[in-house]
Every structure is written in C-alpha cells, then in structure tokens.
C-alpha positions as CSV (number, residue, x, y, z in Angstrom):
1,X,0.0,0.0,0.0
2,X,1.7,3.3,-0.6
3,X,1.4,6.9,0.6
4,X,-0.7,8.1,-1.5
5,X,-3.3,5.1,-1.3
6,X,-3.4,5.5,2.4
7,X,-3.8,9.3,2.0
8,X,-6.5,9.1,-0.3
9,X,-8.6,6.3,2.1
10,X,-7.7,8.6,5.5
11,X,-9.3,11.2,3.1
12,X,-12.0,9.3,1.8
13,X,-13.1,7.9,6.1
14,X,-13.1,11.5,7.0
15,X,-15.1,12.4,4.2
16,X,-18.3,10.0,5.7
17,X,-19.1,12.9,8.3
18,X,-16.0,13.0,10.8
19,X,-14.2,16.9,11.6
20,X,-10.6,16.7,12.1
21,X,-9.5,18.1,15.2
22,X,-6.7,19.9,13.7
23,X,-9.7,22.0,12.3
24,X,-9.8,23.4,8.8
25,X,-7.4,23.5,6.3
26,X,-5.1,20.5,7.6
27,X,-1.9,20.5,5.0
28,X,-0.6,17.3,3.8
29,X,2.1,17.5,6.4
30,X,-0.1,17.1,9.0
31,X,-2.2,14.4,7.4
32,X,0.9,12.5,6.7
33,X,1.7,13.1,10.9
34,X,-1.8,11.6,11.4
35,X,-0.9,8.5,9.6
36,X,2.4,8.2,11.1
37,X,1.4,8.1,14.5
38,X,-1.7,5.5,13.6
39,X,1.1,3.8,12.1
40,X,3.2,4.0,14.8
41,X,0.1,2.1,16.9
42,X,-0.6,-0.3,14.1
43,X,3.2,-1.9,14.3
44,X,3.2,-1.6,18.0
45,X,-0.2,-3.5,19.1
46,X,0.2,-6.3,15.9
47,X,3.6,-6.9,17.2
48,X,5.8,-6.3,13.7
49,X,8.6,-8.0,13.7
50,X,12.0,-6.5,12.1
51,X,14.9,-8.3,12.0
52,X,17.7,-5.6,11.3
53,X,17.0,-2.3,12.7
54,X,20.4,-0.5,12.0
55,X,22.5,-0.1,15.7
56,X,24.1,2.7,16.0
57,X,26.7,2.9,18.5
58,X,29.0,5.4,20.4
59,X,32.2,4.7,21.5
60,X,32.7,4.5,25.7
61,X,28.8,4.9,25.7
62,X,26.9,2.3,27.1
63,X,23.5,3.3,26.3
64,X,21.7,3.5,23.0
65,X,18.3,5.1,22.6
66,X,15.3,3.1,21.1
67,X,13.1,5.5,20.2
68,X,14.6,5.8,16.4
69,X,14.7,9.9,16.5
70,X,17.2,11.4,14.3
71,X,20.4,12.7,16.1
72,X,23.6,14.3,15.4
73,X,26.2,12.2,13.1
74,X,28.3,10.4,15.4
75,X,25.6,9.7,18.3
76,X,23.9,6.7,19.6
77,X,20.5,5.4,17.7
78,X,18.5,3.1,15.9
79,X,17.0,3.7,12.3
80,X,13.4,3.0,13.9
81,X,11.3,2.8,17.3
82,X,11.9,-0.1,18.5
83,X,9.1,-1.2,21.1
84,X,10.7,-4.7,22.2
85,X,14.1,-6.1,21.3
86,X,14.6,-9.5,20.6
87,X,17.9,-10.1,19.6
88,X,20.9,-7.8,19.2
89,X,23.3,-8.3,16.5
90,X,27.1,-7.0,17.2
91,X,29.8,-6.7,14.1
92,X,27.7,-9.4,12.5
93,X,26.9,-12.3,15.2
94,X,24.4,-12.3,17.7
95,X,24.6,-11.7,21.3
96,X,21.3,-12.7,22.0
97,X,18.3,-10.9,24.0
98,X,18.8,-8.6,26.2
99,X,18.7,-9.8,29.9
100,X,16.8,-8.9,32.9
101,X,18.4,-6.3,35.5
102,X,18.9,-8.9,38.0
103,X,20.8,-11.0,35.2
104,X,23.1,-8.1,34.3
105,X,23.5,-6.7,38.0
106,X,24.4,-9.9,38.8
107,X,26.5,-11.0,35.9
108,X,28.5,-7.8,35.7
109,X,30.8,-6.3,38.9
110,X,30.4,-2.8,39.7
111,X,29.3,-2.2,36.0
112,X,28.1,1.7,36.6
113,X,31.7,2.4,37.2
114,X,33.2,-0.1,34.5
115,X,35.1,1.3,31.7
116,X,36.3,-1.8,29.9
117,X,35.9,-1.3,26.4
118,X,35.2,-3.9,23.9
119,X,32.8,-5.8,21.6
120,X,29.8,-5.9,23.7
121,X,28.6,-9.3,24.8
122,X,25.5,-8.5,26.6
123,X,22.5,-6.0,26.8
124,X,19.9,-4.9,29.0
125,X,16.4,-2.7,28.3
126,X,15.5,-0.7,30.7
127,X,12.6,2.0,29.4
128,X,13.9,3.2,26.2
129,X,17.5,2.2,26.8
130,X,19.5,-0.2,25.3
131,X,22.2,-1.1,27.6
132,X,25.5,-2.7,26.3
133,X,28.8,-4.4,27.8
134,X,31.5,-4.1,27.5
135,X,31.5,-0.4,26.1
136,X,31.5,-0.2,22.6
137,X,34.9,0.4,21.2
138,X,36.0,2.2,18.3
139,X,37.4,-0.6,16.8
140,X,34.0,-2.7,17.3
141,X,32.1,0.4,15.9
142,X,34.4,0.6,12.7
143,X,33.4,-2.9,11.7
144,X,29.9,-2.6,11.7
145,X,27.4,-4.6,10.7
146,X,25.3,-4.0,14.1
147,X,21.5,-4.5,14.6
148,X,18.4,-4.4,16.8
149,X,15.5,-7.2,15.9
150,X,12.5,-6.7,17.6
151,X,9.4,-5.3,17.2
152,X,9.6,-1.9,16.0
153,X,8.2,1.0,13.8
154,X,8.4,1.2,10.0
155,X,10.0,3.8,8.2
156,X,8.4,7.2,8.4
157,X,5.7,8.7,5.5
158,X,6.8,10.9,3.7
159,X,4.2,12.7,2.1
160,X,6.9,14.2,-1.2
161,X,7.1,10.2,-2.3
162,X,3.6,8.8,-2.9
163,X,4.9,6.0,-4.4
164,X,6.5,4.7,-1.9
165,X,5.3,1.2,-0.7
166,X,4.4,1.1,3.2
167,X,6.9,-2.1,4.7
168,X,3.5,-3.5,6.2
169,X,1.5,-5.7,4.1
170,X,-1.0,-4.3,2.7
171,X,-4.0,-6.1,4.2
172,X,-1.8,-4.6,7.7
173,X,-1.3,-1.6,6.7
174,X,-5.3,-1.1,5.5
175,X,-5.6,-0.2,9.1
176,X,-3.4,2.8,9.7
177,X,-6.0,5.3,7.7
178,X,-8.9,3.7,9.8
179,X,-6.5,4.3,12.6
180,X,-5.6,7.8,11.9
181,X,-9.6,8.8,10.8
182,X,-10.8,7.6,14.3
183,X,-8.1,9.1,16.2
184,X,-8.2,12.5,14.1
185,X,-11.9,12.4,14.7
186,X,-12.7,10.9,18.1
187,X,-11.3,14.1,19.9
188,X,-14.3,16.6,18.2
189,X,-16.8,14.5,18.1
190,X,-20.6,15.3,19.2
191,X,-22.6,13.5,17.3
192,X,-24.1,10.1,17.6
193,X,-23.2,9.7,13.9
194,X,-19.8,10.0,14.6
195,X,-19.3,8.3,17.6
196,X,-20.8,5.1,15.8
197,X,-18.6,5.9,12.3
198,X,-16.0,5.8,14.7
199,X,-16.5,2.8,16.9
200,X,-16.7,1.2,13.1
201,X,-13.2,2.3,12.0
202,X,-11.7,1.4,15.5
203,X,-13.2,-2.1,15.2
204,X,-12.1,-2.7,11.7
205,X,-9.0,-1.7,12.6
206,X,-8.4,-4.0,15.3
207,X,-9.9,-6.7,13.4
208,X,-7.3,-6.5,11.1
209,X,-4.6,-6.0,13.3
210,X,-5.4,-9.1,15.5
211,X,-5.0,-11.2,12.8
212,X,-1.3,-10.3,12.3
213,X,-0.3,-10.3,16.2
214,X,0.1,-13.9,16.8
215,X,1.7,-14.4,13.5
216,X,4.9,-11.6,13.8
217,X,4.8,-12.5,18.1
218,X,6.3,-16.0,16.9
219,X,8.8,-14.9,14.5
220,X,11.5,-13.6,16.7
221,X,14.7,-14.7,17.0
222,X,16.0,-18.3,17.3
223,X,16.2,-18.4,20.6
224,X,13.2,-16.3,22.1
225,X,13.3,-17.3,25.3
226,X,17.1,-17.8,25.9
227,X,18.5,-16.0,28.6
228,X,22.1,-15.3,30.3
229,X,23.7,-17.4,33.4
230,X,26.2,-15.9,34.5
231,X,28.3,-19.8,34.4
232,X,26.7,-20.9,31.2
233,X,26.2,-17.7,28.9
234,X,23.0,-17.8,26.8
235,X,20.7,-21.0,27.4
C-alpha cells in the first residue's frame, strides 16, 4: 500500500461525516503526521517484527536510545522505534536478547563504574535504553554490521514520495487510515453519527490488526526465550 493510497482512504473515512480536530485546512504534512502516528500504533499492538533495525553505537557509551529519533552524526540510535528487542546483533553475530536487570547486576561487577571497552557481549532494556557491555569500542564500531531485531516501527511517510510502498502488508497496513480517521476524529466529536462511524473504524482496525499479532509474536529470533547465566552464557 503506498502513501498516496493510504492518504486518499484517510481522506476518503473522513469524508463520511468526521471533523478533524486539527480544524480546517489541515496541510498534507499534518495528514501525513496523522498517519504516522496511527502507524506507529498499528506496528506496535500487531507486534511487527523487524529483523535488522540498524545499531548505531557510540564509542565509551553504554547506552543506546530506542526511540529511532534522528540525532547528530556520530551519536547513539537506531533507524526506527523499536518497542521490544529480541535479539541484538554486534559486528555481525548475535549476542542474544537482552537480559533482565537482575541478570546483568548480577553477571556484571560494579558495571556503573566499569570502563572496559570492547565488543559488547551483553545487553539490558530498561525504558527506552539499550544497555551494552563491554562499552562499545571504536574498533567494534568501525566494523559494523550491528542490529536491533524486535518489534519496531516502519520507516516514516513521507508525504513528497507517494509512491512509496508502506513495509507493512497491505492487508496490515489497511488499518493505519482507519486508525488515523478515528483518532483524528474521536477528539471533536458530538454526534451520535460519529461516535458510531468511529467505533466502526476502530473495530475494523483492530480486526485486522489481531489477525497479524500472533503471526509476527512467533517470529522472533532463534532463541526467544534464551536467557544469560552468568556460568553458562545464553541458554
């Protein structure tokens, strides 16, 4: 489904008697906002999977932000949101998932004060922190080939490329206009027109969006459940 197709249905749901609450006059840009964020919700509650967001990483900086906002060159990020991580990927071979605080705090002595350096061997979430150790070294950043698989976001819309395909498939990504009319609507609405036009989008929608959940929940990584022992590694 591209831009412009989901444009045109956001356009066309509204059109049935729903007021954006953004008022009159709402510019493309802020249509193609709309339909990022519902996107944003589509990927997060049917659980898509990706399997290489890029990692990037700072040297002597353990922590990596997961909420795929563009920094300065040379910062710590991911390409997109990532809402659960699965697996990380360092210079190329997995390190597995992340492990719990208790693992880490356990595994790891006095790791707030640690400076080692190295290729980093094991990672902790906590919020929207990706936690690495060792620190990432300079030498393990110039090789590359680092990744995040989880469940993340898509790529943004960009409303100056219409033709661009949405990553979702298209039955998927039918939802994220339902979700964005519904959501642009729900805010200003009065009538009981609306309210039921609504509770039909917002139904469809998760319709739609059930069907996929169980399907990208069970593609994870190869080891989904592993996690680290301090005497045995990953098991």
């Amino acid at each position: 489904m591209t831009t412009q197709e989901m444009l045109d249905d956001f356009n066309g749901y509204m059109a049935y008697g729903l007021n954006n609450v953004l008022g009159n006059g709402v510019t493309l840009a802020q249509k193609a906002t709309q339909l990022d964020r519902a996107k944003r919700y589509v990927c997060e509650q049917s659980e898509w999977w990706n399997p290489a967001v890029t990692l990037t990483m700072k040297a002597s900086t353990r922590t990596v932000p997961l909420n795929g906002k563009a920094v300065a060159v040379g910062e710590a990020c991911v390409s997109s949101r990532v809402f659960e991580v699965r697996d990380v990927v360092i210079n190329g071979s997995s390190i597995g998932v992340p492990v719990t605080y208790s693992e880490w705090d356990g595994a790891i002595v006095e790791w707030r004060a640690s400076i080692v350096e190295g290729v980093p061997t094991m990672s902790m979430v906590q919020g929207s922190q990706l936690y690495l150790y060792p620190l990432p070294s300079a030498a393990c950043i110039a090789t590359g080939k680092n990744y995040v698989s989880g469940i993340a976001e898509t790529a943004l819309i960009d409303p100056a490329l219409p033709d661009v395909e949405c990553e979702l498939p298209d039955d998927l990504a039918r939802a994220i206009p339902y979700v964005a009319a519904y959501r642009a609507g729900e805010p200003v609405a009065t009538t009981d027109d609306e309210l039921a036009l609504i509770e039909k989008y917002r139904g469809i929608a998760g319709t739609i969006m059930l069907r996929y959940k169980g399907t990208f929940r069970h593609q994870g990584t190869e080891r989904p459940n592993a996690r680290f022992d301090a005497g045995k590694g990953y098991v």
